[in-house]
ZAMARGU-4260 file (C-alpha; in steps of 0.2 Angstrom, whole numbers, plus 5000, padded with zeros to 4 digits):
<rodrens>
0) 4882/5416/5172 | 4872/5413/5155 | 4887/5421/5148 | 4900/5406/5152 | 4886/5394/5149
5) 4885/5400/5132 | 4903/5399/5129 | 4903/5382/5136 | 4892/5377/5125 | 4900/5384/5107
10) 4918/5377/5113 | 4908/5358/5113 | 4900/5360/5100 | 4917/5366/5090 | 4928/5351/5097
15) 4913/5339/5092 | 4913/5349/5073 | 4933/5346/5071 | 4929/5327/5080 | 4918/5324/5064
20) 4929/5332/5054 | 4943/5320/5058 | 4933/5307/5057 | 4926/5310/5040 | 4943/5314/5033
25) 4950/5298/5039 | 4935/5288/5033 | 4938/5298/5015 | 4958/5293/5017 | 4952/5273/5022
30) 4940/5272/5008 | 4954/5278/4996 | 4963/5266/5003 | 4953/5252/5001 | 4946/5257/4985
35) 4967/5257/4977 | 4968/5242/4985 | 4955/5234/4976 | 4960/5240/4961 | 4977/5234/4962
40) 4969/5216/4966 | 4966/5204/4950 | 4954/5192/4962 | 4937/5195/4961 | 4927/5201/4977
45) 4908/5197/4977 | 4894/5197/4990 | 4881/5186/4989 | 4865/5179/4999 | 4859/5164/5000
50) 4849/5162/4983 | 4864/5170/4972 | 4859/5187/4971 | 4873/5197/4966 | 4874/5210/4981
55) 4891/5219/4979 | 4905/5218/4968 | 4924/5227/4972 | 4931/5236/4959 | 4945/5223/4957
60) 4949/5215/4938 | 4933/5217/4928 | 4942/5206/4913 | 4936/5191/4925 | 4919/5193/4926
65) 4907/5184/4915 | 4895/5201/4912 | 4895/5221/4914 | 4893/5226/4933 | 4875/5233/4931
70) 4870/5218/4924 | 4876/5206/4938 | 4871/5219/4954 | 4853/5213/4959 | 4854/5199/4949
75) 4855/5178/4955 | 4868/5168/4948 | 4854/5156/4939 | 4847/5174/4930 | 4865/5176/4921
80) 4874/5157/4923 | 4870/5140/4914 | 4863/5131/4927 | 4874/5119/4929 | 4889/5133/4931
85) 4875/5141/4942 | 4871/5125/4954 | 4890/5123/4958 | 4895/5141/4965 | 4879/5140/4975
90) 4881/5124/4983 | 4899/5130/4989 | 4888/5148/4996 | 4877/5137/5006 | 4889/5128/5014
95) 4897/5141/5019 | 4880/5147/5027 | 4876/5131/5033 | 4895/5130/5043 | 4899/5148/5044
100) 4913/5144/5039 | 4925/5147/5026 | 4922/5134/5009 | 4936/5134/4996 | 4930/5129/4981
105) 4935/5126/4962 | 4924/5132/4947 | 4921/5137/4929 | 4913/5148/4919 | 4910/5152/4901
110) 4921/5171/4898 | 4919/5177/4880 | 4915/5162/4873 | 4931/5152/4883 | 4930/5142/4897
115) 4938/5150/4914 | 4945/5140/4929 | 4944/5150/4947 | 4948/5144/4963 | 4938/5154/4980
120) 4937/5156/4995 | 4919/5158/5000 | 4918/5166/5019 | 4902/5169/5024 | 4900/5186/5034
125) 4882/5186/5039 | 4870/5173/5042 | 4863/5175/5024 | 4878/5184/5014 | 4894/5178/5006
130) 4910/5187/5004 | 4917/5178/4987 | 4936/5179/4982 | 4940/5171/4969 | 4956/5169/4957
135) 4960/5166/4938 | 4969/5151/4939 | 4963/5144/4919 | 4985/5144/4915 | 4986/5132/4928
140) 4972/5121/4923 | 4978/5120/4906 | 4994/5114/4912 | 4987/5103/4921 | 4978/5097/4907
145) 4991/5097/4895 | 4998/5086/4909 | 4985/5072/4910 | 4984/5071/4892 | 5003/5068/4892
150) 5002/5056/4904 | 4986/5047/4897 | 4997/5045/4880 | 5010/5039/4889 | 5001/5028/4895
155) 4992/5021/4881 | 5009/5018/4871 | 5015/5009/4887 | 5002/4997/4886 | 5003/4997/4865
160) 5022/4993/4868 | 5019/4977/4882 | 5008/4971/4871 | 5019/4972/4856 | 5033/4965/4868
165) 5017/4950/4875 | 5016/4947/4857 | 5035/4945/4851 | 5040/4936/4866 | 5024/4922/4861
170) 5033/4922/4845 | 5047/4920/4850 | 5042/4904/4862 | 5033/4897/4848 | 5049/4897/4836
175) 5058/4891/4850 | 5045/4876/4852 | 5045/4874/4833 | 5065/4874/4832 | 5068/4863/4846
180) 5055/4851/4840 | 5065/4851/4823 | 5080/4847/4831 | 5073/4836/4843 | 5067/4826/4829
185) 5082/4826/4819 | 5092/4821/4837 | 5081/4804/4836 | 5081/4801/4818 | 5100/4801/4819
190) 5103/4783/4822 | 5089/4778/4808 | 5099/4790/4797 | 5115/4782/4799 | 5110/4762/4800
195) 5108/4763/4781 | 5122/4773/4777 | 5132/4761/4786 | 5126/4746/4779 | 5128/4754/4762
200) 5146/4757/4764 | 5149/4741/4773 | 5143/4733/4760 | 5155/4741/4746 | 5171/4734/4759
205) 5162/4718/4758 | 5163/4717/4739 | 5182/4727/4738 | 5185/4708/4746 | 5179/4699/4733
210) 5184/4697/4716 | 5180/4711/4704 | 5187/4719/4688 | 5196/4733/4690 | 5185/4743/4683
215) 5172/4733/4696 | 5184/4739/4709 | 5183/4759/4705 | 5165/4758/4702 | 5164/4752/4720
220) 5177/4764/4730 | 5168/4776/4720 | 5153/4770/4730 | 5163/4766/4745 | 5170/4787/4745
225) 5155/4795/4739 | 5146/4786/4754 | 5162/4790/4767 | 5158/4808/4763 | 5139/4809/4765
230) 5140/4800/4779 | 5152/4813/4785 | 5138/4828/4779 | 5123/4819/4788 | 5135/4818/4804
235) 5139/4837/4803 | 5119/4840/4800 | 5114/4829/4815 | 5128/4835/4825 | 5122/4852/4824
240) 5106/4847/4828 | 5109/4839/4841 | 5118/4855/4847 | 5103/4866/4846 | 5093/4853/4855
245) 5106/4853/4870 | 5107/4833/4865 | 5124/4830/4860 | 5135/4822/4870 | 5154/4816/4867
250) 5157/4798/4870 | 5172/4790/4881 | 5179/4775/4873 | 5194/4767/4869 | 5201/4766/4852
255) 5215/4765/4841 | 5223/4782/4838 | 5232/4773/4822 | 5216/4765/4815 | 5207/4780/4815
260) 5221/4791/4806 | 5221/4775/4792 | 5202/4776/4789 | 5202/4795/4787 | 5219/4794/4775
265) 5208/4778/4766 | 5197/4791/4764 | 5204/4805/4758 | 5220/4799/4747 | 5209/4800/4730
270) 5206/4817/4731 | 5224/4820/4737 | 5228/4810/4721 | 5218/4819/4710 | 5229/4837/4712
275) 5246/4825/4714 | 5249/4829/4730 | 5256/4819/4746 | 5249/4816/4761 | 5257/4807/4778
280) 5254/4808/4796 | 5269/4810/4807 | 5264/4803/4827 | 5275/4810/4839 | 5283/4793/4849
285) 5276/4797/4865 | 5258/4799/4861 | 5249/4783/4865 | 5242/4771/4853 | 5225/4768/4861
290) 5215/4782/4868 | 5198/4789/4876 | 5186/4797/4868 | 5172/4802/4854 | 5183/4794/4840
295) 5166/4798/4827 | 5171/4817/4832 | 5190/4816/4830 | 5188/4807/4813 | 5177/4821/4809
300) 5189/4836/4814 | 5202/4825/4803 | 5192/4824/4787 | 5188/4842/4788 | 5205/4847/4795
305) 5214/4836/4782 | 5201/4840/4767 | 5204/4858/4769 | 5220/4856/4769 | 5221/4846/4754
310) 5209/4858/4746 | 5220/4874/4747 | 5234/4866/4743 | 5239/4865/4723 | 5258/4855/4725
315) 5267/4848/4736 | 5262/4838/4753 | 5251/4837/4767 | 5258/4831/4781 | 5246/4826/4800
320) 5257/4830/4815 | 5250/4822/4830 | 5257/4823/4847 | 5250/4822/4866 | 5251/4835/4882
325) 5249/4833/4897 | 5235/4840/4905 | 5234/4847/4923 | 5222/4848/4936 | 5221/4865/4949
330) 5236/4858/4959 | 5247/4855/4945 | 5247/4836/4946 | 5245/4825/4931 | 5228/4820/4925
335) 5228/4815/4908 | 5234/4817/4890 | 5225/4829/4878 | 5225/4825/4859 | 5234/4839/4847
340) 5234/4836/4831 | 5240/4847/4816 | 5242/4849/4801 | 5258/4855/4792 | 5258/4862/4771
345) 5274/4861/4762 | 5281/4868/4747 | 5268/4886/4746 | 5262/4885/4761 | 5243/4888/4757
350) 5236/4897/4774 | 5221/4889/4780 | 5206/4900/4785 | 5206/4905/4802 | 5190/4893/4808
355) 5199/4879/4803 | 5215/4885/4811 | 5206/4888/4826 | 5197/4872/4825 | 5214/4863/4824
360) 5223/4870/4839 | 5208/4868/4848 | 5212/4851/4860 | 5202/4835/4857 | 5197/4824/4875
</rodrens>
């Protein structure tokens, strides 16, 4: 009987032997196993309590640590941080104390003289321990930074550019003030201008009537001419002021289609004279005598029409053709006649510059 209880008693004890056995070789496998997988991390894994004292540390990237293990085992984080690094890891550990639970949290610290960004995770596995996990993520900070700065600049040069664009634009409005103040200026002062200019000239065919000398009598269609043609110049100058200031407007009036080409031929003969050349008008038969319209404009497009004409020409004739067309309204019906007038070189047939050409097909209301 104390045989087999002894027998009994070595087979338990052997199975309990190769039962440790077992177990100690799969502890030994699962530390391994745990220890390569630390090693293959590159987040660090710290414990912690409560105060910062460094408790463990996995064997995980060493390059991101801020000291040597042994210094940093046993010690708090204010013994081997700034305390300003210091106070911001330990306020994430108690608040993961305080909650137990897990606090993810951003920091830095000073690595070899640089500064180093990590993000963790701070999981509290006790009451008064910390597990710590944190990763490198310094790279993406800088980008990050890089990006703010980027965007401050891009900033700043935006608001550099509307103020430059502010400040062109209150230029602009205040030489646009300035020019229409000009032009309104001249617009009003056109009649005072003209008054004398008339009176001048008016005066001249006042004393053509009366008895003078011959030489009396150039000395006063000299006046008389030199007066038609500023008067002509201050009405182009007005005119075009009145244009800028959005002032001119064309008059509608009757008068006398053969008048107005007399005056400008009046006008304009001596200086056709001078280079020996001939100048006539030809009216087509069906244009009408008296008309509507600016007749101060149309006598102006005839002086400059016809004095350019004379000008480029050096022999032969000028000749004005002037006919009517009908113009016609959306429906095709009748409305009106529109003024043509031409001008026609003979003998060399001097071209005029395309302006003037274009000003004289252009029709005249």
């Amino acid at each position: 009987m104390d045989h087999l209880v002894e027998e009994s008693t070595q087979h338990i004890q052997q199975e309990r032997e190769v039962k440790a056995a077992i177990a100690a070789t799969a502890l030994q496998t699962s530390e391994a196993e745990l220890r390569a997988l630390f090693a293959a991390m590159t987040d660090v894994v710290i414990v912690r309590d409560s105060e910062g004292l460094c408790l463990k540390i996995a064997p995980t990237n060493l390059g991101n640590l801020y000291k040597p293990v042994h210094e940093m085992i046993g010690a708090t984080l204010h013994e081997t941080l700034p305390k300003p690094q210091a106070d911001v890891i330990l306020n994430y550990i108690r608040q993961a104390l305080e909650t137990q639970k897990t606090v993810y949290g951003e920091y830095s610290i000073t690595i070899n003289n640089q500064e180093v960004y990590f993000s963790a995770n701070f999981s509290p596995i006790s009451r008064n321990t910390v597990m710590l996990v944190a990763r490198n993520i310094t790279i993406r900070k800088q980008a990050e930074f890089s990006l703010e700065r980027l965007l401050e600049q891009e900033t700043k040069q935006r608001e550099e550019l509307t103020e430059k664009n502010n400040a062109l634009e209150k230029t602009k409005r205040e030489a646009e003030a300035a020019n229409r103040a000009k032009s309104e200026f001249l617009a009003m002062m056109s009649h005072e201008i003209r008054t004398p200019m008339n009176a001048v000239i008016g005066m001249t065919e006042l004393l053509l009537e009366g008895d003078l000398t011959q030489q009396q009598r150039d000395f006063v269609e000299t006046i008389r001419n030199s007066g038609d043609s500023l008067l002509t110049i201050i009405n182009d100058i007005l005119d075009f002021s009145k244009i800028e200031s959005g002032k001119l407007e064309l008059e509608k009036r009757s008068f006398g289609l053969f008048t107005c080409l007399e005056g400008v031929f009046d006008l304009l003969t001596p200086r056709a004279a001078e280079k020996g050349l001939e100048i006539n008008y030809f009216i087509d038969p069906t244009t009408p005598n008296t008309i509507v319209g600016d007749v101060t404009r149309v006598r102006q497009i005839l002086v400059n029409l016809l004095g350019n004409a004379i000008k480029f020409t050096n022999m032969g004739e000028v000749t004005v053709s002037v006919s009517a067309q009908v113009q016609s309204d959306v429906a095709g019906k009748s409305t009106n006649s529109i003024l043509n007038p031409q001008t026609a070189l003979t003998a060399y047939r001097i071209c005029l510059p395309s302006k003037i050409l274009a000003l004289a097909s252009r029709p005249i209301a």
